[in-house]
Structure formats: structure tokens, C-alpha cells
SEDREN-998242 format. One record per residue (C-alpha): residue in three letters; y negated, z, x. Coordinates in Angstrom, 2 decimals, padded with zeros to 5 digits. Layout:
<sites>
+-----+---------+---------+---------+
:   r :   north :      up :    east :
+-----+---------+---------+---------+
: ALA :       Y :       Z :       X :
...
+-----+---------+---------+---------+
</sites>
This chain:
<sites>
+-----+---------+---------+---------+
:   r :   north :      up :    east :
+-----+---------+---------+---------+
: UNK :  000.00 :  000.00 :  000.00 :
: UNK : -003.60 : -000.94 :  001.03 :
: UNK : -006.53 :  001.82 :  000.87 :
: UNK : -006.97 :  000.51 : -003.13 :
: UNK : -003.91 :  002.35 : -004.52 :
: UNK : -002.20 :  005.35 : -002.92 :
: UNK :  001.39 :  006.60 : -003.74 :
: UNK :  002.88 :  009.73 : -003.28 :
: UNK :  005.89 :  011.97 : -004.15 :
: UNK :  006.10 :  015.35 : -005.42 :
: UNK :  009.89 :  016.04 : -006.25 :
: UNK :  010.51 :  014.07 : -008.53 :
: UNK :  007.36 :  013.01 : -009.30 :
: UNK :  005.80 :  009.82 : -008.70 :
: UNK :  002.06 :  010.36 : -008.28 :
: UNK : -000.12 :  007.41 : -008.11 :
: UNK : -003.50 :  006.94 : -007.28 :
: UNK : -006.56 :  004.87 : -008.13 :
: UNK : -008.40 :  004.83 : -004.47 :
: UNK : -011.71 :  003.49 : -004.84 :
: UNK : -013.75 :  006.51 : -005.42 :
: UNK : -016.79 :  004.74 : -003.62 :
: UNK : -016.76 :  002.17 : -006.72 :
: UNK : -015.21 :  004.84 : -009.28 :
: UNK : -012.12 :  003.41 : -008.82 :
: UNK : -013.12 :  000.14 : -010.16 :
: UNK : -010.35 : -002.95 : -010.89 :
: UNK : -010.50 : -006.27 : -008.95 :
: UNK : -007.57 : -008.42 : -008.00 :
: UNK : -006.14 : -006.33 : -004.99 :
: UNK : -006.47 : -002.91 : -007.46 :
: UNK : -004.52 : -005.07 : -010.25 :
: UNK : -001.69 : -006.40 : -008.21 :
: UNK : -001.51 : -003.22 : -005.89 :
: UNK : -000.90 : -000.79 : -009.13 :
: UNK :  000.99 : -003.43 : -011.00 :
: UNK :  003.55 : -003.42 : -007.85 :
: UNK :  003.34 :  000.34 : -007.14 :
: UNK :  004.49 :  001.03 : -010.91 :
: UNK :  007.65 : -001.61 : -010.76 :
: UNK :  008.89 :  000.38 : -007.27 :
: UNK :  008.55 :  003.82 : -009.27 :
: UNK :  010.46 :  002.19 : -012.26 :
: UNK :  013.18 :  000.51 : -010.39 :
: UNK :  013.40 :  004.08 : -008.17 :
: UNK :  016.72 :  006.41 : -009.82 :
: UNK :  014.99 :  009.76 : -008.25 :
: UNK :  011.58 :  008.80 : -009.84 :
: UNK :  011.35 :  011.14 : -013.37 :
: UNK :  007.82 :  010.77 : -014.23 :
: UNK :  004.84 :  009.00 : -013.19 :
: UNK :  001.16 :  010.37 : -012.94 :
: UNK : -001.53 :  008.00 : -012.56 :
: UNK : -005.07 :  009.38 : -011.31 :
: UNK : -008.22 :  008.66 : -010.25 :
: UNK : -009.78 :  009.65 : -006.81 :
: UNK : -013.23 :  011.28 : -006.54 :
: UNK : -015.08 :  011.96 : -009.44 :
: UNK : -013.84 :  009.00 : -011.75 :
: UNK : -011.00 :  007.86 : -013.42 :
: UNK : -011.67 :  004.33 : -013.51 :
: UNK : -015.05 :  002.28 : -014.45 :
: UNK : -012.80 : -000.64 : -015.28 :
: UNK : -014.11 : -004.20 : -013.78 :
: UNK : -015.46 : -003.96 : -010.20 :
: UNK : -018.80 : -006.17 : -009.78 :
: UNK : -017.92 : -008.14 : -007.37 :
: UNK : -014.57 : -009.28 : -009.08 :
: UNK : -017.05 : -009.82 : -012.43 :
: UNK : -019.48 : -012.21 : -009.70 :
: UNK : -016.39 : -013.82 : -009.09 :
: UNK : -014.91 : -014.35 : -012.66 :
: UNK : -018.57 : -015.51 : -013.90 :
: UNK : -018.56 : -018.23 : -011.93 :
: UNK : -014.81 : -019.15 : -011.98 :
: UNK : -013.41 : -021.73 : -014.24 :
: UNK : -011.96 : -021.37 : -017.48 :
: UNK : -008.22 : -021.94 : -016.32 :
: UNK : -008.95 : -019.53 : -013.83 :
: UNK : -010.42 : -016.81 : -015.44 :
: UNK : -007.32 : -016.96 : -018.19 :
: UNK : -004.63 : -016.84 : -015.01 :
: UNK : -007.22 : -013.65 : -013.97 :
: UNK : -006.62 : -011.87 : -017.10 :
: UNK : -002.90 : -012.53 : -017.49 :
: UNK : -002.76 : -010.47 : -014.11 :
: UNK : -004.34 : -007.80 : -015.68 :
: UNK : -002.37 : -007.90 : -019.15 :
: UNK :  000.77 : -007.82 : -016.78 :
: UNK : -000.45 : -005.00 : -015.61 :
: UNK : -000.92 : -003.25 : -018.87 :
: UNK :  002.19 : -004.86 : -020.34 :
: UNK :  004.03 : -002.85 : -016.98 :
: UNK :  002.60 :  000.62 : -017.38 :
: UNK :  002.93 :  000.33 : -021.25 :
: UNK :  006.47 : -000.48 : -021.04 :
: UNK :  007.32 :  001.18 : -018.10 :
: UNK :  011.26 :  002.94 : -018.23 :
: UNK :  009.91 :  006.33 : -016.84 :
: UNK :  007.77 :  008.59 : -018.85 :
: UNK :  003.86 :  008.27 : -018.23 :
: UNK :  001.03 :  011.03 : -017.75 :
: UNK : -002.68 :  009.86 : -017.58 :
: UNK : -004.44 :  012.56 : -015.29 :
: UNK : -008.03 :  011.40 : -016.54 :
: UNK : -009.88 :  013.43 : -014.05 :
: UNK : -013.60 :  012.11 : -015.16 :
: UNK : -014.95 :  009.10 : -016.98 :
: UNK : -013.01 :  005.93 : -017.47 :
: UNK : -014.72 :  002.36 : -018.64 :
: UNK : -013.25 : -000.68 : -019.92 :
: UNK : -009.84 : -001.46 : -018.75 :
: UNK : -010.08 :  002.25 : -017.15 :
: UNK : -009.34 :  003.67 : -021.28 :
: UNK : -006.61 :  000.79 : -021.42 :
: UNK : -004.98 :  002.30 : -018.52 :
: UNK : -004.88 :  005.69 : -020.16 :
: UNK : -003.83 :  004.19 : -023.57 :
: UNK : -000.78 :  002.42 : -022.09 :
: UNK :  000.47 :  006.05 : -020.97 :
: UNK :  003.17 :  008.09 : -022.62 :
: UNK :  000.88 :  011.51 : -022.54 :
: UNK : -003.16 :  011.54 : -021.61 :
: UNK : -004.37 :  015.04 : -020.51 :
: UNK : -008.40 :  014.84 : -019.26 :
: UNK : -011.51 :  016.74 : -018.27 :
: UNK : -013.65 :  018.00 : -020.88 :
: UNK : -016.06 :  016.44 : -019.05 :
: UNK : -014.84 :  013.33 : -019.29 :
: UNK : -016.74 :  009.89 : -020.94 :
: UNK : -015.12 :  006.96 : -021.83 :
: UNK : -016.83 :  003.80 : -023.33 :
: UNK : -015.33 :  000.26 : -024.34 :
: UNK : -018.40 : -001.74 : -023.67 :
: UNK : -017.69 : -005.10 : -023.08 :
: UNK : -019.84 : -006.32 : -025.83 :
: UNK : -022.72 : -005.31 : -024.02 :
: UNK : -022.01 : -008.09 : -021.71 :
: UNK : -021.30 : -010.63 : -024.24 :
: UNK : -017.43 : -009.83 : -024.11 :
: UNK : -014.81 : -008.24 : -025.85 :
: UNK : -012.14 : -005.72 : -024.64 :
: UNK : -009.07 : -008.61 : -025.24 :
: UNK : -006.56 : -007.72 : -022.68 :
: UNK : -006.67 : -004.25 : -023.36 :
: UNK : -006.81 : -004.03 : -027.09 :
: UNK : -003.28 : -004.00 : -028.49 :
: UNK : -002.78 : -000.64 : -026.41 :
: UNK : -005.96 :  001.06 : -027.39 :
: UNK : -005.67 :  000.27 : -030.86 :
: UNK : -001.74 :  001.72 : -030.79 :
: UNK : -003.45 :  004.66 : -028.95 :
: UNK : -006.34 :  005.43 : -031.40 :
: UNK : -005.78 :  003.45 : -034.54 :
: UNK : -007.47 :  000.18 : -036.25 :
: UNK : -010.49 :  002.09 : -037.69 :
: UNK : -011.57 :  003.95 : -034.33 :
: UNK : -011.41 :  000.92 : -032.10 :
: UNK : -013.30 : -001.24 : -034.99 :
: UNK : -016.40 :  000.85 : -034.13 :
: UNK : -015.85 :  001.32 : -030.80 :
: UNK : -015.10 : -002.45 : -029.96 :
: UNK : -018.71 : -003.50 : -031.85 :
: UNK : -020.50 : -000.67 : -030.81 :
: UNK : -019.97 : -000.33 : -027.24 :
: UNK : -021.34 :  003.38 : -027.29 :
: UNK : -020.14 :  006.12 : -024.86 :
: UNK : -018.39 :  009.18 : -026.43 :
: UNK : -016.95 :  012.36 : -024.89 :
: UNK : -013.68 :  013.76 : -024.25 :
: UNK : -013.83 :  015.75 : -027.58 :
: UNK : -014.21 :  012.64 : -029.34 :
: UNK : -011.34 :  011.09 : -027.65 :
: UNK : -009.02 :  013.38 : -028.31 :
: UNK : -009.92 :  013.43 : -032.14 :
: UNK : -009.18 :  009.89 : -031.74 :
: UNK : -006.22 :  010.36 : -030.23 :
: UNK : -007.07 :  008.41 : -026.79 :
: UNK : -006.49 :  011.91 : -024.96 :
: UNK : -003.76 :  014.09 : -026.16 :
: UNK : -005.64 :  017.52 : -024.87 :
: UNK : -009.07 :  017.69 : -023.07 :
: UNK : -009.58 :  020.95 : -020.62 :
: UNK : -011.54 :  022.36 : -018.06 :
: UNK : -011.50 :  020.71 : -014.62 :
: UNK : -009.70 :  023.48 : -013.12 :
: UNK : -006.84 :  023.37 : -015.66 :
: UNK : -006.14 :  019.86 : -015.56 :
: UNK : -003.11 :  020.21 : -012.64 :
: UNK : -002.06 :  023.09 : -014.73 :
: UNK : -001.82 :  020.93 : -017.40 :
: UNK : -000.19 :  018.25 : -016.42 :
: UNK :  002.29 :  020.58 : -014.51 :
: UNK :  003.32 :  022.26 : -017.89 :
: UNK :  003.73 :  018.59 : -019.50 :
: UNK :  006.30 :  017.57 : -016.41 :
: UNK :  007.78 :  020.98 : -017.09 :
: UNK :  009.01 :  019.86 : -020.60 :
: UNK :  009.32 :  016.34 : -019.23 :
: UNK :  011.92 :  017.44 : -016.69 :
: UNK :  014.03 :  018.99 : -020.13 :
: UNK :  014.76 :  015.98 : -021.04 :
: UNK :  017.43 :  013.45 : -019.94 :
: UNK :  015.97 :  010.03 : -018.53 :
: UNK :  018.40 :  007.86 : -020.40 :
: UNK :  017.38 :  009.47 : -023.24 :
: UNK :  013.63 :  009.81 : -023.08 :
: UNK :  014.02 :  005.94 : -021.77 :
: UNK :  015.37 :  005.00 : -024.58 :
: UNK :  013.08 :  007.39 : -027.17 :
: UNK :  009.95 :  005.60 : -025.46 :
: UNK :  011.43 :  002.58 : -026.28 :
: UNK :  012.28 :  003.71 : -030.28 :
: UNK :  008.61 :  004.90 : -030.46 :
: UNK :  007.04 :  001.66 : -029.40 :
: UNK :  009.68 : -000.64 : -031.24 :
: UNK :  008.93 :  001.34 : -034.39 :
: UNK :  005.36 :  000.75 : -033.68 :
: UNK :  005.60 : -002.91 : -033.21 :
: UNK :  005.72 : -003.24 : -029.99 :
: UNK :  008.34 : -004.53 : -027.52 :
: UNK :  007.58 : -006.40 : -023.99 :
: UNK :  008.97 : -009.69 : -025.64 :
: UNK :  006.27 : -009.76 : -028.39 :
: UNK :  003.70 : -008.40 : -026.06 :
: UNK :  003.85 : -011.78 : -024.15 :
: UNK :  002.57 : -013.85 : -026.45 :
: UNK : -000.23 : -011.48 : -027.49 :
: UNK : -001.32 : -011.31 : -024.18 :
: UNK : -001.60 : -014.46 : -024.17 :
: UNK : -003.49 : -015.53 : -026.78 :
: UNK : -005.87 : -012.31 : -025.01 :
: UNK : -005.84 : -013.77 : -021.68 :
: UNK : -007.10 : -017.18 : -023.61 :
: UNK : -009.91 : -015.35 : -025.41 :
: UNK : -011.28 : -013.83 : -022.69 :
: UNK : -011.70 : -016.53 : -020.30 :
: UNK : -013.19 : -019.06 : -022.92 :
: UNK : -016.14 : -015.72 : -023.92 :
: UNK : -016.87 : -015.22 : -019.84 :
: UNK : -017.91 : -019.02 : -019.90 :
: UNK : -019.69 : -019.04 : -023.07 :
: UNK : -023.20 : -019.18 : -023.01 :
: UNK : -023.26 : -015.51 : -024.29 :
: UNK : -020.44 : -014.69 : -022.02 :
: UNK : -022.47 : -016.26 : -018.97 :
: UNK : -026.25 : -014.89 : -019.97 :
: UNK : -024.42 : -011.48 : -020.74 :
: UNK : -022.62 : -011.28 : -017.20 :
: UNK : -025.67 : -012.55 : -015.29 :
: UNK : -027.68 : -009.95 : -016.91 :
: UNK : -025.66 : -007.26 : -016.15 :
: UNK : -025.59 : -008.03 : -012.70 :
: UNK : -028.59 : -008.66 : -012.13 :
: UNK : -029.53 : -005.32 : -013.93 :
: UNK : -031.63 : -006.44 : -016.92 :
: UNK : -031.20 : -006.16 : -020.34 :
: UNK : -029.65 : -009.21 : -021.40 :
: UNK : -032.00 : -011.09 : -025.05 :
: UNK : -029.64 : -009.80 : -027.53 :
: UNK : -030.85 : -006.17 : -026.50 :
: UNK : -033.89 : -007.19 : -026.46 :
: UNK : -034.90 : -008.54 : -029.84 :
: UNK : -032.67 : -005.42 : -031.38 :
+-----+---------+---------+---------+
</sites>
């Protein structure tokens, strides 16, 4: 592993780690493809129990780094949908992944950074905490990511969060249901030590198999997943080079409001 992802082992424990905290552990394409293979080695490992995926420093993730989002503005259509099928793989992997999941959220987590934590088995976070699906502000919409947040906090929540873009608090997301408990900083390792407790109860073939029920009864099997993502992966290339898509991204990084804001 390069300096974007860092593994380690405790027990039986897989712990893996977001490793960007100078860009709040921000995706681009090394991030994607570094996490995407670190999760398939814990999965296909027999002495792997549970996985625990974490941010370093004092972010989760901020989702979409801005020098991958320079990149993708000014990339083709063809390539921006064979960008965002990486990342849907990569959701599609931790969703589906053969080893229970725990989301350490250990501070604020943007974008594809709440599609991370909504594609894990159990989310425990900071009260602390923000979150925010905001790709509308940049003329965009939260495709990839969407069939996992939705399963994670239901039709009507993501409705309003999808249009509205706004930032809410860990409180909020675990009314939702995007965090299963919120606590104080120094109780989060508790925390997620007394979830791995009750984890380790259980037998893997088993709990394999009743992640499996859960998300089959839901709807949702890797199979089907593949053509939603897709259909995603379509979508959002063809809005990052729309003319909203393009003014959106442009404005963002060039750090101005974009018109839209403006005439509201």
C-alpha cells in the first residue's frame, strides 16, 4: 500500500485506513483503487473477522479530492463514466463485502465520504461529526453513491438531502439512520470495541450469509447492483460535461459562487 490507504491488523481485526489527513482524506483515483484492493485482500483473508474503515486526522472523508475534480472537468465523457465505474466498484466491494463492516466516522465526511459509511454493516461516529451530500451545489448529483445511502437512510431523507445539499450533524444522522450511535470523541474506540465484541459471537459463515439475507431482502444483490451502477456511472459523466455540470465545477474551483446561487 502507498501513503493513501494504510492497513493494519489487530487480532482478528482488519483495520483500514483513509491516509490523506492533509486533504481530509479526500478520494482521487490512487485512494479509489488503493481501498477498493485493500478491502478484496481482507475479504479473501480466512483470519480476517471484521473490517474497520477510518479516517486519519481530523476527517473522515471530504469525498472528491480537487485535483481529481480538475481532472474529471476537463476529461471526456467516456472517460469520466469509466472514472465513476471505479468508484461504484468500490462501493459495490465494501457494500457487499463477505466480512462484517464497522464505519469508525471519526469527524466529518462529504460526498462519497457518507457513501462509504452507508455501504458499512454498523456506523458508530463523533458527536461532532458533519456530513453533507452536496453535489448539487456544483451542478451534480450524488449518482454513484445513491443506492447505498438511500438503503442506509430511506427514500424520504435522501430526497431532501440530495436537492438540498445542506450540512447536518451527527444527531441528525443518526435519526436518519446514516450512523447507528453518535458519541463523544473519546468513546468512539470504546465503541467500536464493544460492537467487535458481539461481532466476534457470531460465526462468520453465518453472519456471511445473514449480511447477505439482509441485503437480498432489501433488494440488493452484487448482480443487480451492476447494472445500477451503471446506468449511475452514465449519469454522472454526461452532468460533469453539461453546461451546468462544467460552470458548477469551474466555480467551485475557482472559489466563487457559481449564477444559480447567485440569482437565489
Amino acid at each position: 500500500m502507498s501513503e493513501a490507504v494504510a492497513v493494519s491488523r489487530r487480532g482478528s481485526v482488519c483495520e483500514i485506513l483513509l491516509n490523506r489527513a492533509s486533504v481530509h482524506n479526500a478520494f482521487d483515483e490512487h485512494l479509489i483503487a488503493e481501498l477498493t484492493g485493500a478491502l478484496r485482500a481482507a475479504d479473501a483473508d480466512p483470519a480476517v473477522r471484521a473490517v474497520v474503515l477510518t479516517g486519519a486526522g481530523a476527517s473522515f472523508s471530504a469525498g472528491a479530492d480537487l485535483n481529481w475534480m480538475r481532472s474529471m472537468a476537463a476529461a471526456s465523457e467516456a472517460d469520466n463514466r469509466a472514472d465513476s465505474l471505479k468508484l461504484a466498484q468500490l462501493m459495490s466491494v465494501l457494500n457487499f463485502l463477505g466480512k462484517p463492516t464497522i464505519a469508525r466516522v471519526n469527524g466529518a465526511a462529504y460526498g462519497g465520504g457518507v457513501g462509504l459509511i452507508a455501504c458499512c454493516d454498523v456506523a458508530i461516529g463523533v458527536e461532532s461529526a458533519k456530513f453533507s451530500l452536496s453535489e448539487v451545489k456544483l451542478g451534480l448529483v450524488p449518482a454513484v453513491i445513491s443506492p447505498y445511502v438511500i438503503a442506509a437512510i430511506g427514500a424520504r431523507a435522501a430526497r431532501r438531502l440530495f436537492i438540498t445539499g445542506e450540512v447536518f450533524d451527527a444527531t441528525e444522522a443518526r435519526r436518519i439512520g446514516l450512523l447507528h450511535e453518535a458519541v463523544a470523541p473519546a468513546a468512539l474506540d470504546e465503541a467500536v470495541d464493544r460492537c467487535l465484541h458481539w461481532l466476534g459471537k457470531g460465526g462468520p459463515v453465518a453472519q456471511g450469509e445473514a449480511k447477505r439475507l439482509a441485503l437480498r431482502m432489501a433488494g440488493m444483490t452484487s448482480e443487480s447492483q451492476a447494472a445500477v451502477d451503471a446506468d449511475n456511472a452514465a449519469l454522472i459523466a454526461r452532468l460533469r460535461v453539461s453546461a451546468e455540470g462544467q460552470h458548477g465545477l469551474s466555480a467551485f474551483l475557482d472559489k466563487r459562487a457559481p449564477d444559480w446561487a447567485k440569482e437565489s
